[in-house]
DSSP file (Angstrom, degrees, kcal/mol; ACC not computed):
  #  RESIDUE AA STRUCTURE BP1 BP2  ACC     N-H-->O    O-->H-N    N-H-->O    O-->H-N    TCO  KAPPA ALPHA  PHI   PSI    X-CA   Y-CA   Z-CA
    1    1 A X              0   0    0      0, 0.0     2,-0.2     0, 0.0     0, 0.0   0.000 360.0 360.0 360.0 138.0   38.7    9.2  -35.9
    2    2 A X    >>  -     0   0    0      1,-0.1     4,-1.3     4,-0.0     3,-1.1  -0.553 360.0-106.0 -93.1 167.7   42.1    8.8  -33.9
    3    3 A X  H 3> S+     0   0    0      1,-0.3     4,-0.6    -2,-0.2    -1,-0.1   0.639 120.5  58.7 -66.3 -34.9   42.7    8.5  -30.2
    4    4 A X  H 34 S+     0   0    0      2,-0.2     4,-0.3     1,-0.2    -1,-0.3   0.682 106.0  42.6 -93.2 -19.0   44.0   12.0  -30.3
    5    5 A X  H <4 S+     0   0    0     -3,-1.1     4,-0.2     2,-0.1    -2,-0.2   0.716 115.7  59.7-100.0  -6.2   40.4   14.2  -32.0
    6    6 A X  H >X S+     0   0    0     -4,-1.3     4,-2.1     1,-0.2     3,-0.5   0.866 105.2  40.1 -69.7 -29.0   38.5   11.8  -29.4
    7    7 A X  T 3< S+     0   0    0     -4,-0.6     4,-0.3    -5,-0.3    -1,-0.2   0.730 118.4  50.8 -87.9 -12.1   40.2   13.1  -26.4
    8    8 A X  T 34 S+     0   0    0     -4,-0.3    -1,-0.2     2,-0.1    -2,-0.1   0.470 115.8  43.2 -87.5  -6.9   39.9   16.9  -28.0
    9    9 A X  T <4 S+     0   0    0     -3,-0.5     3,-0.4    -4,-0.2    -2,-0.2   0.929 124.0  34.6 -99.0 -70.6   36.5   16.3  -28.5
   10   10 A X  S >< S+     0   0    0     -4,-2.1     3,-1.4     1,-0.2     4,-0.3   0.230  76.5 121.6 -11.0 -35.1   35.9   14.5  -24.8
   11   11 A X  T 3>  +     0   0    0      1,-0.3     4,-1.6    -4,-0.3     3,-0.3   0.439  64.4  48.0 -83.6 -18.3   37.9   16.2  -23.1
   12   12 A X  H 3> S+     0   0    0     -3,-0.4     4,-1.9     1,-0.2    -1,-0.3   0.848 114.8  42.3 -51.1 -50.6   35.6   17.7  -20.5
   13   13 A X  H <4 S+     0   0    0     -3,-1.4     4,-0.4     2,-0.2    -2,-0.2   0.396 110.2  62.6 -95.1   8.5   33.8   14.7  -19.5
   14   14 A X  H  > S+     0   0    0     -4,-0.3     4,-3.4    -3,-0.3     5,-0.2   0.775 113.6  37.3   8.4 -79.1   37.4   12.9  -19.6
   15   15 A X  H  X S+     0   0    0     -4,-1.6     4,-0.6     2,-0.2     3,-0.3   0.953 115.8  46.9 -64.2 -65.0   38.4   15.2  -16.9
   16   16 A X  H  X S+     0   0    0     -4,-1.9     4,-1.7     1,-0.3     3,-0.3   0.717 115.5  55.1 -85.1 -35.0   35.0   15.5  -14.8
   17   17 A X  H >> S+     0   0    0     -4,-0.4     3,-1.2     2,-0.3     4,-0.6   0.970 110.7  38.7 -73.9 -67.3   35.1   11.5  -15.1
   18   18 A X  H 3X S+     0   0    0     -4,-3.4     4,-1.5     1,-0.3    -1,-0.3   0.534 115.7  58.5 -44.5  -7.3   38.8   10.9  -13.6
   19   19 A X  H 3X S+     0   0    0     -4,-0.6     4,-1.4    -3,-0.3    -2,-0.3   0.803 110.1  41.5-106.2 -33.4   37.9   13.7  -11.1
   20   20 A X  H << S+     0   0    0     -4,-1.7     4,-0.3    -3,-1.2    -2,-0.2   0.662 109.9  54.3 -85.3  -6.6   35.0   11.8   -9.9
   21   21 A X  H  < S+     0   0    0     -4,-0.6     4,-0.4     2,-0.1     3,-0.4   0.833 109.5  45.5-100.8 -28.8   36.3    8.8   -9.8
   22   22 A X  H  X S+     0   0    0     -4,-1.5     4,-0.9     1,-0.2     3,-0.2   0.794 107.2  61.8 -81.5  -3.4   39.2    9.9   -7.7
   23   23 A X  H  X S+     0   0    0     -4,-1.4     4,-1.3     2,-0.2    -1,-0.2   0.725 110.5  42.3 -38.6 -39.5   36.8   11.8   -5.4
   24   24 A X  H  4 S+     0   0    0     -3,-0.4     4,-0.2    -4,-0.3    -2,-0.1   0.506 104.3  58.0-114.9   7.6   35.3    8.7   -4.7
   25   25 A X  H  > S+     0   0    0     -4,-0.4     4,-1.8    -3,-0.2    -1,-0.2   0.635 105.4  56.5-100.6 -16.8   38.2    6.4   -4.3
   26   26 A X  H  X S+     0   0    0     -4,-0.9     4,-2.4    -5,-0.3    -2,-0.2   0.928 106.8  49.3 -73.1 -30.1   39.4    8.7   -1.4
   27   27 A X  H  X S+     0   0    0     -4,-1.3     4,-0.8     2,-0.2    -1,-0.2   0.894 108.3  47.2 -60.3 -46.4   36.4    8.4    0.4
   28   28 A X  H  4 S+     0   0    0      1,-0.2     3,-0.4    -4,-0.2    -2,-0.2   0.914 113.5  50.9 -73.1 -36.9   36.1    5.1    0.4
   29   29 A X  H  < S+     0   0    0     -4,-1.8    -2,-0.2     1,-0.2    -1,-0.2   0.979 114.1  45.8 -45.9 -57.1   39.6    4.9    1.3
   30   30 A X  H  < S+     0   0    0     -4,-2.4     2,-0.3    -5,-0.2    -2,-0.2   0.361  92.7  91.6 -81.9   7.1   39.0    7.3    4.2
   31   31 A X  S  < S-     0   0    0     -4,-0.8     4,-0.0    -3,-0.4     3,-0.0  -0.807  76.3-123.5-105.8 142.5   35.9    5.8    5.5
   32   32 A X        -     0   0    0     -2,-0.3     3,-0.2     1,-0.1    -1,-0.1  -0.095  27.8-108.6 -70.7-178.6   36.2    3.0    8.5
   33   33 A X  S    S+     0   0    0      1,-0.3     2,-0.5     5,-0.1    -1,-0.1   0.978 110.8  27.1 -48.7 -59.9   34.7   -0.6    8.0
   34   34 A X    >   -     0   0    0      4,-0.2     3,-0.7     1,-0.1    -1,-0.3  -0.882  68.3-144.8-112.5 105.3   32.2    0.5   10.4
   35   35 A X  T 3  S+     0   0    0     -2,-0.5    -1,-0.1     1,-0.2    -2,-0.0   0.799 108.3  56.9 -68.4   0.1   30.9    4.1   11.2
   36   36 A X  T 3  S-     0   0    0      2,-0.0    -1,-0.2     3,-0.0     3,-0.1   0.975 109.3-124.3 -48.8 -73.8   30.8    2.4   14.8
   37   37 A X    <   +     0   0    0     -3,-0.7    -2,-0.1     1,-0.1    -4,-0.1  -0.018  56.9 157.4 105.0 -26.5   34.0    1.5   14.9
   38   38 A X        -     0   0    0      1,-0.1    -4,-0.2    -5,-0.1     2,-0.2   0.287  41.8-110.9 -43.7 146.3   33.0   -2.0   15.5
   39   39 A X        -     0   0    0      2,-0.1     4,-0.2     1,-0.1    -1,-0.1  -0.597  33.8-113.2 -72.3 153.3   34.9   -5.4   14.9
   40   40 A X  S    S+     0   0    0     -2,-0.2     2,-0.3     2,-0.1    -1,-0.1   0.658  96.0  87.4 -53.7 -21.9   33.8   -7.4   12.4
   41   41 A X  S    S-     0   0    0      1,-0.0     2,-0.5     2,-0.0    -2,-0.1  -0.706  79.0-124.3 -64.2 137.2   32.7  -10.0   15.3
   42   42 A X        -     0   0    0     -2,-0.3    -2,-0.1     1,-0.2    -1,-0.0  -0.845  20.6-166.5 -87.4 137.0   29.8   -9.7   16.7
   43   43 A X        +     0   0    0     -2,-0.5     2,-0.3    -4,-0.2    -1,-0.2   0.796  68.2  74.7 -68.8 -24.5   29.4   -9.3   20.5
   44   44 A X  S    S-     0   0    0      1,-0.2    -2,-0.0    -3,-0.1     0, 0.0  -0.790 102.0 -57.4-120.4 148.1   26.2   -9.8   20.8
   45   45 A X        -     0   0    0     -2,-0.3     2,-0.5     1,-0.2    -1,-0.2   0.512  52.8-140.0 -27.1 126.6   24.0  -13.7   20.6
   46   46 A X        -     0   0    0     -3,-0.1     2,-0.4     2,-0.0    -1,-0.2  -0.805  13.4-145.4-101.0 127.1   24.5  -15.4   17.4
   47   47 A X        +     0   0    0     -2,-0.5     2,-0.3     2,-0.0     0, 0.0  -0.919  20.5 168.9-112.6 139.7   21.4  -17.2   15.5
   48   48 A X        -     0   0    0     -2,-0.4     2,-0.4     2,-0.0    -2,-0.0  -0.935  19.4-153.6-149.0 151.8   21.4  -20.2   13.5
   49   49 A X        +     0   0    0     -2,-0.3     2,-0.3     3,-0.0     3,-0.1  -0.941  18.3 178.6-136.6  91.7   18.2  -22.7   11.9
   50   50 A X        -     0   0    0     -2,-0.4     3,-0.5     1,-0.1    -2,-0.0  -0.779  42.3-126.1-100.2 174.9   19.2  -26.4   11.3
   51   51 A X  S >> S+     0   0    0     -2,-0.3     3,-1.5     1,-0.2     4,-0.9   0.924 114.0  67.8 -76.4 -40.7   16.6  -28.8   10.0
   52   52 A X  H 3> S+     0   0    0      1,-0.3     4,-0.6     2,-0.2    -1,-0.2   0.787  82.8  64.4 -44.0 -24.3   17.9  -30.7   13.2
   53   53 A X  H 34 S+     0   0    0     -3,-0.5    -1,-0.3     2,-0.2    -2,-0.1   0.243  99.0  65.6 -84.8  21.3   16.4  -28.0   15.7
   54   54 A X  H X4 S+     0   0    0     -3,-1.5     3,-2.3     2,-0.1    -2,-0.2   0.712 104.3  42.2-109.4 -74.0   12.6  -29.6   14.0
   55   55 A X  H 3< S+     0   0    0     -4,-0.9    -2,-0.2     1,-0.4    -3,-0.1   0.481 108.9  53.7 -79.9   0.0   13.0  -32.8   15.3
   56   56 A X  T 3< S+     0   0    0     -4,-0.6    -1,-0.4     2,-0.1    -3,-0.1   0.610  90.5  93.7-125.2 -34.0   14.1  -32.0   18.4
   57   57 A X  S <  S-     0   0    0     -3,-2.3     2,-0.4     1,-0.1    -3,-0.1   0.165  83.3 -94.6 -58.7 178.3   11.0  -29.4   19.5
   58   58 A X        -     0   0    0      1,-0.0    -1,-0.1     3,-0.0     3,-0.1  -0.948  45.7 -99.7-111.2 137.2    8.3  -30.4   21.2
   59   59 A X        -     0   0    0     -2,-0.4    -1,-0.0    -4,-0.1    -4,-0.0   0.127  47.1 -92.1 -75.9 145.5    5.4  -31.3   19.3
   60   60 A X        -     0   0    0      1,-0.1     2,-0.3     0, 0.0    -1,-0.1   0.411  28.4-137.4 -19.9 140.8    2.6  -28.7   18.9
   61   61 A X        -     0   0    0     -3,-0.1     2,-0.3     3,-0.0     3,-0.1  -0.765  37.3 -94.3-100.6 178.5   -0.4  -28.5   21.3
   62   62 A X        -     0   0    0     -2,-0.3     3,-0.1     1,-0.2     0, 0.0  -0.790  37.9-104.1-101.8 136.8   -4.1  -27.9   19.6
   63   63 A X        -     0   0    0     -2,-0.3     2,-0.7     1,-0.1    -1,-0.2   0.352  47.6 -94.7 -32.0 162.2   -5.3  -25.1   19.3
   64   64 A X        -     0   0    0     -3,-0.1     2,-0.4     1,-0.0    -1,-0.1  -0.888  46.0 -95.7-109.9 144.3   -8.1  -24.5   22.0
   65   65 A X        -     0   0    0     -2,-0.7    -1,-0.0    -3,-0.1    -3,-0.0  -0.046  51.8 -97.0 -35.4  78.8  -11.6  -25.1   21.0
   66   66 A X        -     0   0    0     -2,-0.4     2,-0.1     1,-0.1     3,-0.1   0.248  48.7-113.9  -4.4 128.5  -13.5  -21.0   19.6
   67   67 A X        -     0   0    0      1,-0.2     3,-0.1     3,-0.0    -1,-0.1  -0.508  41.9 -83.7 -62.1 138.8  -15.6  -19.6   22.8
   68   68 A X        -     0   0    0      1,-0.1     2,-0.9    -2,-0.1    -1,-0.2   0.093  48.3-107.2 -13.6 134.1  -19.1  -19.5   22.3
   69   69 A X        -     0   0    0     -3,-0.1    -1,-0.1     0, 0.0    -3,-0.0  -0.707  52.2-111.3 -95.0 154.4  -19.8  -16.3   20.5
   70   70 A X        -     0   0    0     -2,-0.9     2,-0.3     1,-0.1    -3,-0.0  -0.021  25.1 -97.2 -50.7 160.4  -21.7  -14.0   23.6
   71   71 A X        -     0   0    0      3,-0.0     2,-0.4     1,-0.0    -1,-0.1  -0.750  38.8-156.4 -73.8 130.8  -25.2  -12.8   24.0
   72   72 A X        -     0   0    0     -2,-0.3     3,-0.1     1,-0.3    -1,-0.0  -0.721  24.3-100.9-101.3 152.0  -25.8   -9.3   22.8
   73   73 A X        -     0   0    0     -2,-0.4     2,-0.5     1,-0.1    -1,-0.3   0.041  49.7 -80.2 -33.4 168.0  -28.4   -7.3   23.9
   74   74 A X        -     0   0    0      1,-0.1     3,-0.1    -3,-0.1    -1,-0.1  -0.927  59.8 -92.0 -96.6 153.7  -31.4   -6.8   22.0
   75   75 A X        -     0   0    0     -2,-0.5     2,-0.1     1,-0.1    -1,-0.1   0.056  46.2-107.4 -50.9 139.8  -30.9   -4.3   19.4
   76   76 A X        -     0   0    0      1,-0.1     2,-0.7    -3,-0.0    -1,-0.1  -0.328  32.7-126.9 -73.9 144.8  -32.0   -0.5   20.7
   77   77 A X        -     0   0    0     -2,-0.1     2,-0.4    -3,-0.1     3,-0.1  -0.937  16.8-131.8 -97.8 113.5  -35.3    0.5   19.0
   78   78 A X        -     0   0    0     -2,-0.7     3,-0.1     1,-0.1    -1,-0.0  -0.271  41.4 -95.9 -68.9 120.9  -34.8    3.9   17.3
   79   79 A X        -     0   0    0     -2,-0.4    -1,-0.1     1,-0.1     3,-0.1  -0.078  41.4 -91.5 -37.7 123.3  -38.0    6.1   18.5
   80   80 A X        -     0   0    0     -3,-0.1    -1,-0.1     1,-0.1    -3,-0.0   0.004  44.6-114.3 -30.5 127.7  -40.9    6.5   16.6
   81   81 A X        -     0   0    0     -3,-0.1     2,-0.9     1,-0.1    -1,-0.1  -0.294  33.0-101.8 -67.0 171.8  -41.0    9.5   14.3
   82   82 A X        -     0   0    0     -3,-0.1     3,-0.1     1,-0.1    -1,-0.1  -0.906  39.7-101.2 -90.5 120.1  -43.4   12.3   14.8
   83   83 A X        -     0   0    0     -2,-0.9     2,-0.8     1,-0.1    -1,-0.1   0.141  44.1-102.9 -17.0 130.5  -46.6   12.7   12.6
   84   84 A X        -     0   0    0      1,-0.1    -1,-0.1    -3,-0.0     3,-0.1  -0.588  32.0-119.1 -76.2 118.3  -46.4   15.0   10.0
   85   85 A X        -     0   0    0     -2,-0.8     2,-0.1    -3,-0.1    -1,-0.1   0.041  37.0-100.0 -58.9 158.3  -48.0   18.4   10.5
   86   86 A X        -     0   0    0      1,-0.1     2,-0.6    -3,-0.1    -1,-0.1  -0.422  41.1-130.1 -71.1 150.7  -50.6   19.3    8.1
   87   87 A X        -     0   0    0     -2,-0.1     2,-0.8    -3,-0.1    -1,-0.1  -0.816  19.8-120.0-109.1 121.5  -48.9   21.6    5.4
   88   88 A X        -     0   0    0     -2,-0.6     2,-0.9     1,-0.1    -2,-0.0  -0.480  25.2-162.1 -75.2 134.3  -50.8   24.9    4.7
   89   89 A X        -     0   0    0     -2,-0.8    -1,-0.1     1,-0.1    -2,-0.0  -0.650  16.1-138.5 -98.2 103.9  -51.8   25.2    1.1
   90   90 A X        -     0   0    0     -2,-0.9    -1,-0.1     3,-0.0     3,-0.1  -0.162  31.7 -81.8 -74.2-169.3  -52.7   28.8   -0.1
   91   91 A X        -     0   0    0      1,-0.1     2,-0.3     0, 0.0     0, 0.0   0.320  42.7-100.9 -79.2-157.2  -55.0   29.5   -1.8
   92   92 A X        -     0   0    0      3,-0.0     2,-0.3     0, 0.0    -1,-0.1  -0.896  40.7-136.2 -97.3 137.6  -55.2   29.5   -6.4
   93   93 A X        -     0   0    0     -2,-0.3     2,-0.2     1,-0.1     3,-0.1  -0.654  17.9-101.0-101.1 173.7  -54.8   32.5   -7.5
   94   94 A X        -     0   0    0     -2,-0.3    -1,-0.1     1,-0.1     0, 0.0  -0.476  38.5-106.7 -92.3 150.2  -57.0   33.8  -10.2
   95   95 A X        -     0   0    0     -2,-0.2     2,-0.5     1,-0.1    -1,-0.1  -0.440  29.0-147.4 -74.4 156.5  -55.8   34.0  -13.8
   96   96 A X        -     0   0    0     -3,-0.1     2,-0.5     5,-0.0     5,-0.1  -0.994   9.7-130.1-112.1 125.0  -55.1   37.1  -14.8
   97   97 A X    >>  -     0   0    0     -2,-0.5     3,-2.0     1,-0.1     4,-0.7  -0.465  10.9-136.2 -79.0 107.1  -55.7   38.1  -18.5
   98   98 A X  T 34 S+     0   0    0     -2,-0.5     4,-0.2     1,-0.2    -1,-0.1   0.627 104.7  63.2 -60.7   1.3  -53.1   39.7  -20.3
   99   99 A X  T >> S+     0   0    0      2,-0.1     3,-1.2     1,-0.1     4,-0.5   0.898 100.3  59.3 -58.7 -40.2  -55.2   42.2  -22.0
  100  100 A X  G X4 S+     0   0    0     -3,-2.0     3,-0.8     1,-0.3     4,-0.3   0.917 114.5  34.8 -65.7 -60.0  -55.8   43.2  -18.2
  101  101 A X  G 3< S+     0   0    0     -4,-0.7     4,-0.4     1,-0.3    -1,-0.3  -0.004  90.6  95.5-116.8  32.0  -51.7   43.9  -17.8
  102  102 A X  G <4 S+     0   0    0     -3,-1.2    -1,-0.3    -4,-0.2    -2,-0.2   0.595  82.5  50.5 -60.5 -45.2  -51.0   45.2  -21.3
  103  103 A X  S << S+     0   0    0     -3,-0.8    -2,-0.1    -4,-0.5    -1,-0.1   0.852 106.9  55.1 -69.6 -24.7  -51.3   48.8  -20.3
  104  104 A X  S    S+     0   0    0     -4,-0.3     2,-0.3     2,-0.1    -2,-0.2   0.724 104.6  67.0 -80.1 -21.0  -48.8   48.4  -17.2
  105  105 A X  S    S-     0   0    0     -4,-0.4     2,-0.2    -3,-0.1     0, 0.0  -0.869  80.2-122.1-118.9 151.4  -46.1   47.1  -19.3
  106  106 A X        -     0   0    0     -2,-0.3     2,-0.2     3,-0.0    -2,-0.1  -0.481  25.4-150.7 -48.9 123.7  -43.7   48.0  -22.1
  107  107 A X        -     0   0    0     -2,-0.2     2,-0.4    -5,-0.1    -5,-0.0  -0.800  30.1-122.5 -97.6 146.4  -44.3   45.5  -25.3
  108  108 A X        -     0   0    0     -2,-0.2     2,-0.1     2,-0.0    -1,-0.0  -0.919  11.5-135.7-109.8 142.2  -40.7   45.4  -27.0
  109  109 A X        -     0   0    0     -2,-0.4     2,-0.8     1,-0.1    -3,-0.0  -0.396  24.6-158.2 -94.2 144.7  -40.6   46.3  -30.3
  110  110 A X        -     0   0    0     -2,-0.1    -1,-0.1     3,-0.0    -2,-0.0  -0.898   5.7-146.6-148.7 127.2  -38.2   43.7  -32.5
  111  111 A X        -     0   0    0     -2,-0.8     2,-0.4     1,-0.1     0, 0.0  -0.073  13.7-115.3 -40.4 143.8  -36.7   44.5  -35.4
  112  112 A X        -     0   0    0      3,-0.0     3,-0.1     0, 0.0    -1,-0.1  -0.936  37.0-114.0 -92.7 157.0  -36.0   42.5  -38.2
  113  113 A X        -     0   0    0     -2,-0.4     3,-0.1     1,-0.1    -3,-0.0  -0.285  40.1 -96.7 -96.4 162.7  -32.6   42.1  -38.9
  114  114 A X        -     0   0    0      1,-0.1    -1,-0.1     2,-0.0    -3,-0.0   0.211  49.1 -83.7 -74.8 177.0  -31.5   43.7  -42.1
  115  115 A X        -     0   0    0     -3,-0.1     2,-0.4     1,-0.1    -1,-0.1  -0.441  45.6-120.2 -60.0 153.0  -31.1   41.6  -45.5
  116  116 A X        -     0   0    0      1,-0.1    -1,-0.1    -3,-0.1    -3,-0.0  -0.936  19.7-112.6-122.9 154.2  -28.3   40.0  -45.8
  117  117 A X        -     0   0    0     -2,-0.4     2,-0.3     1,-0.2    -1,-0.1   0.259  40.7-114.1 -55.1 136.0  -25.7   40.7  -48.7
  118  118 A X        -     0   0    0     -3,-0.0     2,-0.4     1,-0.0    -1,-0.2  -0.565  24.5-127.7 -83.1 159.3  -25.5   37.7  -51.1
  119  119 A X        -     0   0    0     -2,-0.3     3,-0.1     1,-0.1    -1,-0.0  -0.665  27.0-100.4 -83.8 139.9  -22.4   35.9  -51.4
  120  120 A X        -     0   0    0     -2,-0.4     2,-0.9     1,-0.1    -1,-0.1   0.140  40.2 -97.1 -45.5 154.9  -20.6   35.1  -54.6
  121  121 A X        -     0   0    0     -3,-0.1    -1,-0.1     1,-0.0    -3,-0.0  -0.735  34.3-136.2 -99.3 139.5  -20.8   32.3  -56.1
  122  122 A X        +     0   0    0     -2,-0.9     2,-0.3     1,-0.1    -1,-0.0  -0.307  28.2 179.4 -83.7 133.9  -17.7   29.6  -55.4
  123  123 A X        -     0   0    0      0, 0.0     2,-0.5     0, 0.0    -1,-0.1  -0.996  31.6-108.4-147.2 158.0  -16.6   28.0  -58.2
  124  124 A X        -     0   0    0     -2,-0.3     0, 0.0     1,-0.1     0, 0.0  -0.724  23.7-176.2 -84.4 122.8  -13.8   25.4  -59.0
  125  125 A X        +     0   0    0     -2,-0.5    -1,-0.1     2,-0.1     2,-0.1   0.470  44.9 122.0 -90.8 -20.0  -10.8   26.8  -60.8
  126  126 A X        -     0   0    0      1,-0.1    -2,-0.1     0, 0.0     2,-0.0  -0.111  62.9-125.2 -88.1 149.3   -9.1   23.4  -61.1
  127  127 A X        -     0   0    0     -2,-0.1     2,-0.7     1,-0.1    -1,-0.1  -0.288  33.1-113.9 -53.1 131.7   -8.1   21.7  -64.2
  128  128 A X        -     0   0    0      1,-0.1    -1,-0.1     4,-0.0     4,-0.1  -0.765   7.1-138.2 -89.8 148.4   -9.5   18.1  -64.7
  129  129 A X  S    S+     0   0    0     -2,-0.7     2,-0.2     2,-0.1    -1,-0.1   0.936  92.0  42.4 -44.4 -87.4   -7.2   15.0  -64.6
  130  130 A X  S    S-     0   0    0      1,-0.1     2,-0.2    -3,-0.1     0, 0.0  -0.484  94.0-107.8 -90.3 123.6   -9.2   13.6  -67.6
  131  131 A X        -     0   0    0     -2,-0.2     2,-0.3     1,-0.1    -1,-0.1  -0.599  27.6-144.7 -84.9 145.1  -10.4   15.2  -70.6
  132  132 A X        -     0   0    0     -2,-0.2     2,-0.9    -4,-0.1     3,-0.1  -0.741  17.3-123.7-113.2 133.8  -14.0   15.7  -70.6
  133  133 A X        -     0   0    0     -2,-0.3    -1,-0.0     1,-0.1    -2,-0.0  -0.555  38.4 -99.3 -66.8 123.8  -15.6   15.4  -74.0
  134  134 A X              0   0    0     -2,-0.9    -1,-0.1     1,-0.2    -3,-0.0   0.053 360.0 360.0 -35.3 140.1  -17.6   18.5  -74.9
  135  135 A X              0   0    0     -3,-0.1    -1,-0.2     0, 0.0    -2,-0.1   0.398 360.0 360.0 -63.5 360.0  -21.3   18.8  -74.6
């Protein structure tokens, strides 16, 4: 391909690409250092760590010695439950015979369900790979 059917081909994201990139050099152009305003000095207390500020410290004190750990109370005694009430237990009821409740109810009558049709029988249509000698 030449220079000239990439850039007919391209040519959109060409454009959108130079259009974003000079979008985004004008902002940074138009933007301060600082959205402050600020100098690049800073006013305000500057910190710096040499190995030299070590030797110079004064050396550690020990730790002080764990307090005792305190007395607690003794642990609260949760109350005694209450005794369980006696539960009442009725009574056994008497069997009842189902001759006895044969007149009060409907018996449901069930069918049997009808024959069903036979199915054909499946057979294999396919040709064998290998010829089979005759019986």
């Amino acid at each position: 391909m030449r220079a000239r059917d990439l850039f007919r081909r391209y040519r959109v994201a060409l454009i959108a690409l130079a259009l974003s990139a000079a979008v985004h050099a004008a902002v940074f152009v138009g933007m301060p250092s600082r959205p402050d305003g600020e100098d690049d000095e800073p006013s305000g207390p500057t910190y710096s760590a040499t190995l030299d500020a070590l030797a110079e410290a004064p050396a550690a004190t020990p730790a002080p010695a764990p307090r005792a750990p305190a007395h607690h109370a003794p642990a609260h005694h949760p109350r005694p439950r209450p005794k369980a009430r006696p539960v009442d237990v009725p009574e056994p009821i008497d069997a009842l015979a189902a001759a006895d409740l044969a007149p009060e109810m409907d018996l449901p009558v069930i069918q049997a369900p009808p024959p069903a049709e036979p199915k054909p029988d499946v057979v294999a249509m396919a040709q064998s790979a290998v010829p089979v000698a005759a019986l």
